[in-house]
C-alpha positions, 0 to 999 in steps of 0.5 A, a space after each residue: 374024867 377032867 379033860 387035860 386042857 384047860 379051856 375055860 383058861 387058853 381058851 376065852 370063850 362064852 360058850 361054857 367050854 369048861 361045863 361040855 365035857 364032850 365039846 371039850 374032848 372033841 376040841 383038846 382032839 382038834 386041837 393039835 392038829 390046828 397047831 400042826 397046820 399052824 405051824 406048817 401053813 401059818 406065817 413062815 418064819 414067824 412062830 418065834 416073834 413077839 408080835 403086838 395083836 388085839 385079843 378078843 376076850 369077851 365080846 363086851 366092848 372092852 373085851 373084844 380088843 385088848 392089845 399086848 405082845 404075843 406069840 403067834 401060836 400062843 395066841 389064845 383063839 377064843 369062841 364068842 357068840 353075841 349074847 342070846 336075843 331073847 325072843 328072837 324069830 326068824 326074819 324071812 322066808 316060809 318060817 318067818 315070825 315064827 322062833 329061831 332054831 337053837 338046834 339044828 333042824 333036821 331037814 336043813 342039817 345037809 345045807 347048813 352044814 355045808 354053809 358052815 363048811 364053806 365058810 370055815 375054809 376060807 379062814 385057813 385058806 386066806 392064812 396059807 395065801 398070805 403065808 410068805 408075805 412076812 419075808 417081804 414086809 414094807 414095814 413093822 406096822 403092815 407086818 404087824 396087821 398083816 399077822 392080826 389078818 392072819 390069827 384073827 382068819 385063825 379065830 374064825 375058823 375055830 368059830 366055825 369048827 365050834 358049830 361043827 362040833 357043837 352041832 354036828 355030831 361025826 359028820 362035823 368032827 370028820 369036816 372040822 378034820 378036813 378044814 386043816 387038810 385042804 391047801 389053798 392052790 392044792 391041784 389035789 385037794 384045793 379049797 372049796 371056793 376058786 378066790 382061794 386057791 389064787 396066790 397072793 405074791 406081793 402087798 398089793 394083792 394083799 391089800 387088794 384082797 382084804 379090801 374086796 375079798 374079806 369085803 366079800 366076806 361081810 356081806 356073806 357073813 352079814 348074810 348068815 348074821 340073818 339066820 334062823 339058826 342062831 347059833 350061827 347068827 350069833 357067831 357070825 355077828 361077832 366075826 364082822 367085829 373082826 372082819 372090819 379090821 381087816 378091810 381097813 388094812 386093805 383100804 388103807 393100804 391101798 391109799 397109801 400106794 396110791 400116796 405114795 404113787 401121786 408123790 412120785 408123779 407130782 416130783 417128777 412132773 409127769 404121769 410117764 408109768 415108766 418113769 414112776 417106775 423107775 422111781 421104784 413107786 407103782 404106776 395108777 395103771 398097773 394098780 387100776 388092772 390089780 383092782 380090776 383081776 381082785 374085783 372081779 375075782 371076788 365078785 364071783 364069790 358071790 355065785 352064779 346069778 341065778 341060784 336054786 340053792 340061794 332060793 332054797 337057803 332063804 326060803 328056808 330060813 337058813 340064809 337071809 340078805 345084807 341088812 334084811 331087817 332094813 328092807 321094805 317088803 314082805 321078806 318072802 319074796 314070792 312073785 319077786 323079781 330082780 333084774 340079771 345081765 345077759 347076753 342079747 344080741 352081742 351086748 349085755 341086757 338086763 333080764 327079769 328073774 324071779 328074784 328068790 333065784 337072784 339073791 346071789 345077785 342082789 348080794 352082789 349088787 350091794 358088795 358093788 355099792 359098797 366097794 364103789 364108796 372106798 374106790 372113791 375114797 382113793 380116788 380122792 387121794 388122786 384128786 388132792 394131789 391134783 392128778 387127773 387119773 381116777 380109778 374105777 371098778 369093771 363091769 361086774 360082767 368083766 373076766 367072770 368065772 361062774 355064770 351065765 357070763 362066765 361064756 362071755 368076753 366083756 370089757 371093764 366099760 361091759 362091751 361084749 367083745 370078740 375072743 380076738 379083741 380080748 387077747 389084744 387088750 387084755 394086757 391093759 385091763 389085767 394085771 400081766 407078767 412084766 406087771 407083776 415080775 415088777 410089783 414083786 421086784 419091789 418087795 424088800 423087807 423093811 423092819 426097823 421101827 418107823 422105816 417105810 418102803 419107798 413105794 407105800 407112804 406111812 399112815 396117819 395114825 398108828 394101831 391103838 395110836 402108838 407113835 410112828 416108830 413103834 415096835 410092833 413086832 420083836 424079833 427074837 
């Protein structure tokens, strides 16, 4: 019997959807339902407009961003794998050289489920984050991006219900249905990992958040872009086409407050946070202590500093590390080590541990790399307007969550402080109520094509190079 939906037509894909009856039920079942969250859970307000958004279509160069108006919920969420790598083996651990899995082998089924799962929930969990950002929008061209964000998190996630539902059997089909049930803040039923059940209140922490959370999100889907099951390799490696996207609009955002900001102080010759702010710009202390709550949320992400679970996917072949090809030793890892911070004697010391039960640490420590370089690039920002202020990212060990350093009170220099000290200070490191009552009081909506909010300074260039007033969202 023909299934009712044409996928091979709504749905772009390179998975030959139209030739699997069975995936295709299970999806036209699944389907509804995502809508249903959609519209529940998705932008507020927004189902109607006609937005300007990049579609992928293939993954062929000219395939993966082609530009025109579209309803959101019309949006046509496709499937894409890179194409098949003939020959391919597995890079790391026990099963190293030997042929990547197309199926899913039976004794790692559990653990990459649950890969697959914890991956696939922060997709829907960061949509419902940013749901009521659209209301306060500072421009047609960040609500615009702000929607890309939003259906391409919508694309990974059907790019993960796919593996459950490929791969998975009914165990899959029933975690595919749960994707859609959890709620980002829920205190019943919240989503699996703790930087997605924060709220994102205003752009600030928006641009925060895709700058270092999705940040967080390239070097685990790099990760994952190593395994030996390559039907996940292949998926994961498309979605970082996408997730690059998405830390621009939080880099660039970012810079542009930061902009903004220096104009504001170089006007008023003065670097008084009250007296920017009484010019409606936010102060570079307040952003500093934004950027300090968001990195060191993020970083947790990563997991505790010592893993037997990191171990046991690497060794298994199930997850490898960022660039894992790019790495000069045996890609085995046994009698490794790498150094962890610890506690001794009431300050941090570096630890030696068997480094197969560090790499949620070694994973960490690249993502620091890499968010030092954009830090720089907004301080750089700073530097040209002439401003002695630089902005810089904590102790890794500040405010943690998870871990050993979870029991410690550290502040953003990594001095091991007392509970009594942390209380006295931390309304500097951190952003606090007065911080974000006045971030929210400057958020008005701004909609008409070209206008800006006075806080943030337009950027250089438009998306796919349309001039500065154009109209990337109709409201209808």
């Amino acid at each position: 019997m023909q299934t009712t939906t044409n996928y091979a037509d709504r749905i772009p894909n390179n998975v030959n959807l139209s030739e699997d009856r069975a995936l295709a039920r299970a999806l036209e079942r699944w389907q509804p339902a995502f809508l249903d969250w959609w519209r529940e859970m998705g932008p507020e307000a927004a189902s109607g407009f006609d937005v300007y958004l990049r579609t992928a279509v293939s993954v062929e160069p000219q395939g993966w961003a082609q530009f025109g108006y579209v309803k959101m919920p019309d949006y046509r969420w496709g499937i894409f794998l890179t194409p098949v790598a003939g020959g391919a083996t597995i890079g790391f651990g026990e099963h190293k050289d030997e042929p990547v899995w197309q199926d899913v082998p039976g004794e790692h089924r559990a653990n990459l489920r649950r890969i697959v799962v914890t991956q696939g929930d922060t997709e829907p969990a960061s949509v419902e984050q940013q749901r009521h950002l659209g209301l306060t929008c500072p421009s047609l061209y960040d609500l615009r991006n702000l929607f890309q964000v939003n259906v391409e998190e919508g694309r990974h996630l059907w790019a993960m219900v796919y593996l459950l539902h490929r791969y998975f059997g009914r165990d899959g089909r029933e975690e595919a249905e749960a994707l859609l049930t959890r709620r980002s803040g829920d205190a019943d039923n919240p989503r699996i990992l703790g930087a997605f059940n924060e709220r994102t209140p205003d752009w600030l922490s928006l641009f925060m958040f895709t700058y270092f959370t999705d940040r967080d999100g390239k070097f685990q889907l790099a990760a994952l872009a190593e395994s030996g099951f390559e039907p996940l390799a292949r998926t994961t490696k498309f979605m970082l086409t996408e997730e690059a996207h998405h830390m621009f609009v939080g880099e660039s955002g970012v810079a542009r407050i930061v902009q903004r900001t220096c104009e504001v102080m170089n006007a008023l010759k003065s670097d008084d946070p009250a007296q920017v702010r009484a010019q409606g710009a936010i102060d570079l202390p307040t952003i500093q202590r934004y950027l300090n709550f968001h990195y060191s949320v993020t970083i947790d992400l990563f997991g505790a500093d010592q893993s037997s679970n990191a171990a046991t996917f690497y060794t298994s072949g199930l997850k490898g590390r960022y660039e894992e090809g790019k790495r000069d030793d045996d890609h085995r890892l046994q009698g490794r080590s790498y150094p962890v911070p610890t506690a001794v004697d009431g300050r941090l010391a570096d630890r030696e541990v068997p480094m197969l039960n560090a790499l949620n640490e070694v994973l960490r420590d690249d993502f620091i790399r890499d968010s030092i370089a954009g830090v720089g690039r907004w301080n750089r920002v700073i530097e040209k307007a002439g401003i002695p202020f630089r902005l810089t990212v904590p102790h890794k060990a500040f405010h943690r969550k998870i871990g050993t350093l979870a029991q410690l009170h550290v502040s953003p220099a990594g001095r091991v402080v007392s509970e009594s000290d942390w209380n006295a200070n931390v309304g500097d490191w951190l952003p606090t109520v007065d911080d974000r009552a006045f971030v929210a009081s400057l958020m008005g909506r701004v909609v008409e094509p070209g206008k800006f909010a006075n806080w943030i300074a337009p950027p250089a260039i438009g998306i796919n190079r349309q001039p500065a007033n154009f109209e990337y969202v109709r409201f209808n």
